[in-house]
N, C-alpha and C positions, 0 to 999 in steps of 0.2 A: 525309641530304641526297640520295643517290643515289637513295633509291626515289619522296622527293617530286620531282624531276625525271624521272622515268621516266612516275610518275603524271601529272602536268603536260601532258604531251609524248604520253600518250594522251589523256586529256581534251580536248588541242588537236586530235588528229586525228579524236575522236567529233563536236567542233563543228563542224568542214570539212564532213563528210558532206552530203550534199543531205537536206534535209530530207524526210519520206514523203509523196506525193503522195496529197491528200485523196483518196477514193474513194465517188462518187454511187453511193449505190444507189437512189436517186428515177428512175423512167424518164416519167414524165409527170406534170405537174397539172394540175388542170381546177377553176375558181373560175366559179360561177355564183353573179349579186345579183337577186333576184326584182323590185326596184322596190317605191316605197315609192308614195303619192301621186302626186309631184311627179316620180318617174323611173322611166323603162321598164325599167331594168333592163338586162345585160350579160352578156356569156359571156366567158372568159378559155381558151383551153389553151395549155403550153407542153408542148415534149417535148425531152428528148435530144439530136433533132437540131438545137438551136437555133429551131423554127417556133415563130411564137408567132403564135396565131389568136385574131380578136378580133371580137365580136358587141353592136353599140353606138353609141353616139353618137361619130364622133370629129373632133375640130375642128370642124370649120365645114358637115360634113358629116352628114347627120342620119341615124339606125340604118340600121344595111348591117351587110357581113361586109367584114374588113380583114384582111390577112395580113405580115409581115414576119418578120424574122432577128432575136433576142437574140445578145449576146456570150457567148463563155464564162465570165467574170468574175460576167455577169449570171445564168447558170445555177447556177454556182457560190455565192453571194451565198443566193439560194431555196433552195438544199440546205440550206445552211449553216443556215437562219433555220426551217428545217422538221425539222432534228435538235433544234436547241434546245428547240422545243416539242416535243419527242418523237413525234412525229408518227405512228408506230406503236400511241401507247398513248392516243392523245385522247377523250377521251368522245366519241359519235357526237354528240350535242347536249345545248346549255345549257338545255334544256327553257324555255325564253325565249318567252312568249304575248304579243308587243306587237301592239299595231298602230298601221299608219303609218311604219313602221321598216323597214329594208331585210333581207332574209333573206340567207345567202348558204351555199351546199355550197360545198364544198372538196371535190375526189376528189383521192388521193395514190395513185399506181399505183409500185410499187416492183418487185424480179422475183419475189418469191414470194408478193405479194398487194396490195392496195389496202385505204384507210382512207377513210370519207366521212363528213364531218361535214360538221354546220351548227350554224349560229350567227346571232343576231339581233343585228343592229347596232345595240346599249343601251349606257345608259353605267351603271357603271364598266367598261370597256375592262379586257381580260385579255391574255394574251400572246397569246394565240392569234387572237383581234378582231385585233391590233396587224400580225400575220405577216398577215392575209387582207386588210387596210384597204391595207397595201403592194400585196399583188397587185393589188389591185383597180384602183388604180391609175397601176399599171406601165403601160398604154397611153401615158399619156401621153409616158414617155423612149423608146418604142418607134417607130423609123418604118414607119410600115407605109402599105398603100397597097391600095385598096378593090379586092375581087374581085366578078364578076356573081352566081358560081356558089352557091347557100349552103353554109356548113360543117354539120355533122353535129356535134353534142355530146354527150358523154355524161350529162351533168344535167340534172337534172328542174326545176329554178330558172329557165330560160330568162325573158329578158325579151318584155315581150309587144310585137311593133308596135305602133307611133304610131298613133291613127286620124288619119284624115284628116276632119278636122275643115272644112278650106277648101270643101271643094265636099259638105256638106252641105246638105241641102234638108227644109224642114218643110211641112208639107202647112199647107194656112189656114186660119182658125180656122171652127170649127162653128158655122152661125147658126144656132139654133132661132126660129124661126119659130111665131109664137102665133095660135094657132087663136080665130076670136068665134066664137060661138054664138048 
């Protein structure tokens, strides 16, 4: 009876301990979606310090470059969901040939190296679709707030500008003109 109270009474003070503080070793992502038909496409980076940079359509405002602040919860949360997929060992691509379907890189910069995949947005959805469909749009819980200056990205997926379709102009039509003889 003495040693199961002794045991007990450590047991209780290994549970008190503060539990170990998760430890990131993600130091940036960067999610680029090429555009499908119907969409221009997007850039995503977040890093470390909280920046989260955004290249795209947002609200009511039509493609620019947007910048604001994630929480740490929200950093944490992307590590968390980027270990699950194991993110170090991902096939570089699903070798996936659609068209009409959205493309997207994913770059994972961690400290002793980076991972870049892509993936084509088909369905059946994998875990890994499931982790880049979240980032993609994370803009949305993000407040962010339009900059003049453009950002710099590291992917090659960039979306392309809108044309400007409003103030086009077509030249009029060719009359040919019939020769008598």
């Amino acid at each position: 009876m003495k040693y199961v109270l002794i045991l007990l009474c450590f047991v209780l003070l290994l549970s008190c301990t503060k539990p170990k503080q998760h430890k990131n070793e993600i130091i940036k992502v960067e999610l680029a979606r090429s555009g499908a038909w119907s969409d221009y496409g997007g850039t995503i980076s977040i890093d470390t310090s909280l920046n989260y940079k955004y290249y795209g359509d947002y609200g009511n405002i039509k493609q620019g470059y947007f910048t604001g602040k994630i929480s740490a919860k929200f950093w944490d949360t992307l590590n968390r969901k980027l270990e699950q997929i194991r993110y170090k060992k991902l096939p570089a691509s699903d070798n996936a040939n659609v068209v009409d379907v959205n493309y997207f890189e994913l770059i994972i910069h961690w400290k002793d190296g980076k991972r870049r995949v892509s993936r084509a947005w088909n369905w059946p959805s994998d875990s890994v679709l499931r982790v880049i469909k979240w980032i993609d749009t994370s803009y949305k819980n993000v407040k962010l707030h339009q900059v003049k200056n453009p950002i710099r990205f590291e992917s090659t997926y960039h979306g392309l500008p809108k044309p400007h379709v409003d103030s086009a102009r077509f030249p009029p039509p060719i009359i040919k003109s019939r020769v008598i003889k």
